[in-house]
Legacy VTK file of the C-alpha trace (Angstrom):
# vtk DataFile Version 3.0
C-alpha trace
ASCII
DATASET POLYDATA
POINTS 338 float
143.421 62.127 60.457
146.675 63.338 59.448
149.749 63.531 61.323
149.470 67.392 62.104
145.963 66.704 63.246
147.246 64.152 65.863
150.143 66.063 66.788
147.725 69.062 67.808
145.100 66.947 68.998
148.322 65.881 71.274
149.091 68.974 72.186
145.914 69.835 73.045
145.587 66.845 75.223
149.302 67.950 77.052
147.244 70.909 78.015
144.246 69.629 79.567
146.084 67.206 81.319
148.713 70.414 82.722
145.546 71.959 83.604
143.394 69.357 85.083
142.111 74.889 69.502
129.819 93.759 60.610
127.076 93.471 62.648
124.514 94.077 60.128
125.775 91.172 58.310
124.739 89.077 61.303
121.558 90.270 62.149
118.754 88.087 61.913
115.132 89.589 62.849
113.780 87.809 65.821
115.752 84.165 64.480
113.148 83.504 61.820
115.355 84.767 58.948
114.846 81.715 56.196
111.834 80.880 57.247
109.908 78.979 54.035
108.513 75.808 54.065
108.365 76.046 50.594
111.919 76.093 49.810
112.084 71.974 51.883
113.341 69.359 50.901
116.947 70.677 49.738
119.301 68.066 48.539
122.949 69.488 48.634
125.488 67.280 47.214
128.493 66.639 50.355
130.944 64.304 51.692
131.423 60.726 53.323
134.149 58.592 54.088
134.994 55.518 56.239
135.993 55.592 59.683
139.961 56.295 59.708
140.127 56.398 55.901
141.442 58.889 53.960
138.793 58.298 50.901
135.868 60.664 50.136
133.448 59.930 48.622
130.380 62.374 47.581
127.101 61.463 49.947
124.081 64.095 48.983
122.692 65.886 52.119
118.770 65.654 52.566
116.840 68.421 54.745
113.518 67.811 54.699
112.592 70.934 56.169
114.901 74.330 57.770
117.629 72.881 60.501
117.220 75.213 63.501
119.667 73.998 65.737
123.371 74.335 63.910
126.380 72.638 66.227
129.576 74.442 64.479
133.050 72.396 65.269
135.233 75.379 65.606
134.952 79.008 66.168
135.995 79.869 62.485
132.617 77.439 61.489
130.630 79.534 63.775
132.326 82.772 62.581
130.995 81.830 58.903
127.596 81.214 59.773
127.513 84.486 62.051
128.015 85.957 58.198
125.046 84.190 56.999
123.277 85.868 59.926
122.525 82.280 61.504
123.146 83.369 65.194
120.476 82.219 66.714
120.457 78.509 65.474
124.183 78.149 66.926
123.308 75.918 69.911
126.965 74.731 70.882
131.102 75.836 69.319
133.794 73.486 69.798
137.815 74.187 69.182
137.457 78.068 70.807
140.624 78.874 69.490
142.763 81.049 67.401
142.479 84.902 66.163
139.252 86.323 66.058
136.876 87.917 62.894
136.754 91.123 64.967
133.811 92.016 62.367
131.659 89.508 63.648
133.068 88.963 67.609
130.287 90.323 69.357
127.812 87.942 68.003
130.458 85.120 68.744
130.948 86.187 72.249
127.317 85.506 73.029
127.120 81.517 71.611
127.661 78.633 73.615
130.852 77.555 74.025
131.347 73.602 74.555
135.340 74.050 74.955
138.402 75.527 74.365
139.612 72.465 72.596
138.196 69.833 70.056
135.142 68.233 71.457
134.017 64.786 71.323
130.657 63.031 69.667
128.350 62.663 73.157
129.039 66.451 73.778
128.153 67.470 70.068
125.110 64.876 70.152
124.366 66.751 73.568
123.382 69.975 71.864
120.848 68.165 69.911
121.950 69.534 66.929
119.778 69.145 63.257
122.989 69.371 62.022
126.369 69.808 62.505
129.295 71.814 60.451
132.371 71.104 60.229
135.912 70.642 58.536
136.114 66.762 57.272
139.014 65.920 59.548
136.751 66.189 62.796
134.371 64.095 61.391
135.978 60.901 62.965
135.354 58.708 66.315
137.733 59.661 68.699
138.011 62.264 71.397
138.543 65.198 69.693
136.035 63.892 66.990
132.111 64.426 66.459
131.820 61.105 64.878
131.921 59.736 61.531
129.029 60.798 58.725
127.253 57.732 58.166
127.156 57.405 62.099
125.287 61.026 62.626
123.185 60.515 59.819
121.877 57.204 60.734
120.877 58.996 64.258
118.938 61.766 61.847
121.589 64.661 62.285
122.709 66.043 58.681
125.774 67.182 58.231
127.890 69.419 55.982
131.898 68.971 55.282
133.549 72.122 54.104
134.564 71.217 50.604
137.576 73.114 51.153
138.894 71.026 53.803
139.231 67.951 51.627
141.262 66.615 49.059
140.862 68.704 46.100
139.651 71.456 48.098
141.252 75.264 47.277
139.952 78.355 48.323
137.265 78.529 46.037
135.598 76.092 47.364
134.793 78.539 49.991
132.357 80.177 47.955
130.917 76.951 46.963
130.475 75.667 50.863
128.951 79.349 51.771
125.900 78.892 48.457
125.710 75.508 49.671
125.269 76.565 53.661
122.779 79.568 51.997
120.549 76.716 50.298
121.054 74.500 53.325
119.458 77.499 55.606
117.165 79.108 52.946
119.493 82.685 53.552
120.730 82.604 49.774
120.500 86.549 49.748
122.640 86.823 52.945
124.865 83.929 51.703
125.615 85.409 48.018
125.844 89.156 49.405
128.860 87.464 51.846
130.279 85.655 48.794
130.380 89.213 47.029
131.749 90.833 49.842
134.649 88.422 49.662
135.467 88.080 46.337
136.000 91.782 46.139
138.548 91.813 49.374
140.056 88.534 47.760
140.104 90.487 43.864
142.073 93.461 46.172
144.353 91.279 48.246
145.512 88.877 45.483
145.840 92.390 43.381
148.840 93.541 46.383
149.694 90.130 46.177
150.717 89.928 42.024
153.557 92.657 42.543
155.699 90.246 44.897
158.573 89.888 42.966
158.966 85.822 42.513
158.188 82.449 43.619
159.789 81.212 46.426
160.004 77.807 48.414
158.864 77.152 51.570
158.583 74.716 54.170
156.064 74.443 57.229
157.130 73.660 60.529
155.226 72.465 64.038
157.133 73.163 67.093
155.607 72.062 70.520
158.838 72.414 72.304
160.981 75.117 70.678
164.027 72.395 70.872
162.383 69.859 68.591
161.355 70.253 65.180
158.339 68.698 62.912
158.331 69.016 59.472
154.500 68.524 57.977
154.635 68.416 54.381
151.172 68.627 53.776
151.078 66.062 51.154
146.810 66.451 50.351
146.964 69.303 51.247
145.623 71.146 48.577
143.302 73.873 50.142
146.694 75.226 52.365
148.894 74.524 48.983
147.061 76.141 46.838
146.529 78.905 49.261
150.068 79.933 50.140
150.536 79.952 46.004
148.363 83.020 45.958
151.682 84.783 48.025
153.941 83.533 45.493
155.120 80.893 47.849
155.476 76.642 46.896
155.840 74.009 49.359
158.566 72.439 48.799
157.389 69.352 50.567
154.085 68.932 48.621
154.576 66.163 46.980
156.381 63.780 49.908
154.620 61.378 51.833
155.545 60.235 55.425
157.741 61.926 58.045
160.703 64.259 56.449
163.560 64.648 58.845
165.206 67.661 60.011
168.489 66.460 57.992
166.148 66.469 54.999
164.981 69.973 56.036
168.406 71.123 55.922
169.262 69.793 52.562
165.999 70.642 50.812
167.113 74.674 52.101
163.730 76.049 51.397
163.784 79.673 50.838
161.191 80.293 53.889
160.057 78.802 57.197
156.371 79.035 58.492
155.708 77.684 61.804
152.642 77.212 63.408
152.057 79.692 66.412
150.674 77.697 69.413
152.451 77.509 72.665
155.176 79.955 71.906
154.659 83.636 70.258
156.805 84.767 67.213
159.468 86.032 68.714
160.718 82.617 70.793
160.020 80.778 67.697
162.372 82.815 65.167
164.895 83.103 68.063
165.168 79.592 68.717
165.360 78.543 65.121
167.486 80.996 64.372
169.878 79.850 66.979
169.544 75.974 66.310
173.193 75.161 64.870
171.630 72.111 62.557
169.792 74.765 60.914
173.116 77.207 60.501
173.362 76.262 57.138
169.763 77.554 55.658
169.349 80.212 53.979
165.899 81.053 55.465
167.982 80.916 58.576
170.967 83.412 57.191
168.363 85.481 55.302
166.073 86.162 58.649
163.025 84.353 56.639
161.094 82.844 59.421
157.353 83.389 59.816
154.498 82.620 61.701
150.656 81.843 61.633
148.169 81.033 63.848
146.412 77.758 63.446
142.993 78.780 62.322
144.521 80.985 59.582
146.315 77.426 57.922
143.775 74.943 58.667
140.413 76.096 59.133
139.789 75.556 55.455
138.027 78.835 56.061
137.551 82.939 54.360
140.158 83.793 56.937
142.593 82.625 55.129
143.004 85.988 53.482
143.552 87.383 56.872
146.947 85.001 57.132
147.739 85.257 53.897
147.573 88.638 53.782
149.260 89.600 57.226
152.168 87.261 55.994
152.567 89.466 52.784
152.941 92.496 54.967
155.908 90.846 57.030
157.501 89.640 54.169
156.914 92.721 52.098
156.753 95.892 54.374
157.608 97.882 50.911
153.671 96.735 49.459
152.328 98.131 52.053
153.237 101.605 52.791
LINES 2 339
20 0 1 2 3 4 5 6 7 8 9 10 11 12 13 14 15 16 17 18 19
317 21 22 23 24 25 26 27 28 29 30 31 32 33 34 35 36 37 38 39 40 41 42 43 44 45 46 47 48 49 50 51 52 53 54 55 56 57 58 59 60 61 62 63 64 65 66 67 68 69 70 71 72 73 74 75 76 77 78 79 80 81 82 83 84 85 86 87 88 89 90 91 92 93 94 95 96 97 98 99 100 101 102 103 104 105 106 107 108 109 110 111 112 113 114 115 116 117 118 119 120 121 122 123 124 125 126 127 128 129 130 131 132 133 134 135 136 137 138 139 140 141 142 143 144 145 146 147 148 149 150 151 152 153 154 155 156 157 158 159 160 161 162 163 164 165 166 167 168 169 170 171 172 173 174 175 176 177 178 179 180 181 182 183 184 185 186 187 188 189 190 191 192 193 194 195 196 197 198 199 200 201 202 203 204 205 206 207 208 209 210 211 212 213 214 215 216 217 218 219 220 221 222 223 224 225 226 227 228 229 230 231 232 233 234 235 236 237 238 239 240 241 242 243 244 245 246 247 248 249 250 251 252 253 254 255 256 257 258 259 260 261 262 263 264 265 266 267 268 269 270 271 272 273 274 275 276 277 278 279 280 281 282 283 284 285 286 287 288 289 290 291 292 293 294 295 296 297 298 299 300 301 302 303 304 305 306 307 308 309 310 311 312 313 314 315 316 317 318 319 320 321 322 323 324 325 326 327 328 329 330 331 332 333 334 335 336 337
């Protein structure tokens, strides 16, 4: 798990301790939507990797007949299968968190919710899941972890890794996970009229996108207290890379390994700053950067070029992405929007 990941997972932990992350396209006629015996076994090809390694390695998924009980790791897992009208197979959400798809939040309201936060492998295993969905980072042994691949598997729960949230992984590898999930769940019809649906909002918003007028840097920040700073660069990271490329924006930190300092910060002078929205809204965020003297010297600070996302928008490896991306265009460039 990379650093970000434990930093939130920290976070997240800070917080527990203070307190003691369309309807007809979700429809499904009486839950038997899919049902075809016929169409088992499926083999889709997936992911694996070691406990606490950063290696994947491809591990093809075997369902000898249609998984009916679905445990989805975060509410942006469950929001995609609500679009493959899967609703009634959802039998547990972890990590309910982050800005809602108003399109599908009726449905969502009415699943099971296992916790605000990450949740752990004996509460995942509790829902007696067939098989459980999720980005490949919570697919580890720890507390905010379901527990590694080859561990579920061995106890006959399949599994599916978002391709997009590994290495290699951009956003078109959405579209691959969502035919994938559709074979997985025998709703191919539902799953390629959702892939449609997306690649013509995608074809419209990358369309606004093109006339932003050039490339700029960036770098992305993490602040849990608005007095310290983290810089993640994200180095992997090619699904959020790749992604912030499609508003004309580059990390500048792509390529660098390990922790990057706040002096380095400075002297790199990225032309933006995105920060992570978590504990503090948008407005303490920009002010307190903007008022941090070690930062005086950016220009992102003199130029007022401070953003912010929520989480689920930058790592949920997920369609929403477009909602981020796209909201971010609109702050930077009021003018493509009128």
């Amino acid at each position: 798990m990379n650093k970000l990941k434990v930093l939130v997972a920290g976070s997240l932990a800070m917080v527990l301790l203070i307190a003691g992350c369309g309807s007809s396209a979700t429809e499904e006629s009486d839950g038997k939507a899919g049902s075809n015996p016929s169409h088992y076994p499926v083999t889709v090809h997936n992911y694996t990797k070691a406990e606490g390694s950063a290696e994947w390695h491809g591990k093809d998924q075997v369902f000898q007949k249609e998984p009916k009980r679905i445990m989805a790791t975060t509410r942006t897992v469950a929001e995609l299968l609500l679009h493959l009208g899967l609703k009634n197979r959802i039998v547990g959400v972890g990590g309910d968190f982050g800005t809602p798809d108003k399109s599908v939040s009726s449905d969502y309201e009415s699943l099971k919710k296992l916790s605000h936060f990450y949740v752990g492998k004996e509460a995942a295993i509790g829902t007696n899941p067939d098989i459980i969905v999720s980005r490949g980072g919570l697919f580890e042994n720890a507390d905010w972890g379901v527990g590694t691949i080859d561990s579920l598997n061995n106890m006959g729960i399949g599994t599916y890794v978002l391709e997009s949230s590994i290495p290699g992984g951009s956003f078109d590898s959405i579209y691959t996970d969502i035919r994938n999930l559709g074979k997985i769940f025998n709703v191919q019809d539902r799953a390629q009229a959702f892939s449609d649906q997306l690649k013509e909002r995608q074809k419209k918003i990358t369309s606004k996108l093109s006339k932003i007028p050039r490339t700029q840097s960036f770098a992305y920040l993490h602040m849990s207290d608005l007095n310290n700073i983290y810089v993640y660069p994200a180095y992997g990271e090619t699904f959020f890379n790749k992604a912030f490329q499609m508003v004309k924006l580059n990390n500048i930190f792509a390529h660098k390994r390990g922790d990057i300092s706040v002096e380095t910060l400075v002297q790199s002078d990225p032309d933006v700053l995105i920060v992570l929205e978590w504990h503090h809204n948008r407005d303490e965020i920009r002010k307190a950067l903007y008022n941090n003297p070690k930062l005086s010297s950016m220009k992102a600070i003199k130029n007022r070029q401070v953003y912010t996302m929520d989480y689920n928008y930058l790592f949920s490896y997920s369609y929403n992405t477009l909602d981020g991306l796209e909201q971010l265009a609109k702050d930077m460039y009021p003018d493509l929007y009128h």
